[in-house]
N, C-alpha and C positions, 0 to 999 in steps of 0.2 A: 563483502557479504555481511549480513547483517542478522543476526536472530531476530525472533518474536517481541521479545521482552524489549530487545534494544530499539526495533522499529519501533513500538509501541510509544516506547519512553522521548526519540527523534522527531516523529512526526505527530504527536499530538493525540495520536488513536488506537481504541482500547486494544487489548488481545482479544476479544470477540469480534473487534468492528475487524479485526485483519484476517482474523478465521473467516466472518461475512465475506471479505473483500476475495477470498480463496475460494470460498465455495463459490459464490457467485462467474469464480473465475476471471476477475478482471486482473489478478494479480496469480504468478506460482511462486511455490517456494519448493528451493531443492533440498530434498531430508538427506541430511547425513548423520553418522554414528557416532557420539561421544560416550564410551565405556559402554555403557551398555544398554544406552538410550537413542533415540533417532528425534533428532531435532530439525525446526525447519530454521532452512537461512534462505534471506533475500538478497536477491543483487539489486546495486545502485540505482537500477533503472525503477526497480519495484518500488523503492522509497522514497524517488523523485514521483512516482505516477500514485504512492499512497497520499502523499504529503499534498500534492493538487486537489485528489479526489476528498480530503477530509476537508481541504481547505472551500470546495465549494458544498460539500455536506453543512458546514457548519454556517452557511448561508444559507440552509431553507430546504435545497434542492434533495429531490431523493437522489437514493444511491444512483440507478439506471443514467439519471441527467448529471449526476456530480461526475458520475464514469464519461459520460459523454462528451464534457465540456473541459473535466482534464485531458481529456487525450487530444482534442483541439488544442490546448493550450498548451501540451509538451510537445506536438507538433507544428508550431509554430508560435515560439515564445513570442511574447510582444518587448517591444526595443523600448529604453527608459532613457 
């Protein structure tokens, strides 16, 4: 699990573009309680499908088609 900050700082993309990537719902985050705060954390998967979708953001593509073409592309990696 990963916080905001730390996702941010892993894949490349801002804490807005991950709140964007939230609201828009292509990604969730589960809020839990530190002292007296509620933070979000992300699981593995959300950081593998952030880290796609920024990577084809920052080719051009709007959010809807970066969302689109990561999820082809984590559903069937391509073999190297």
């Amino acid at each position: 699990m990963a916080r905001i900050t730390e996702l941010a700082r892993s894949t490349g993309a801002s804490v807005d573009e991950i709140r964007y990537l939230e609201a828009k719902g292509f990604i969730e985050s589960v809020r839990v309680r530190v002292h007296t705060r509620r933070v979000r954390e992300y699981r593995e998967s959300d950081v593998q499908k952030v880290k796609t979708i920024i990577k084809f953001r920052r080719q051009g593509f709007t959010w809807d088609a970066a969302f689109g073409k990561a999820m082809k592309e984590l559903e069937n990696p391509t073999l190297f």
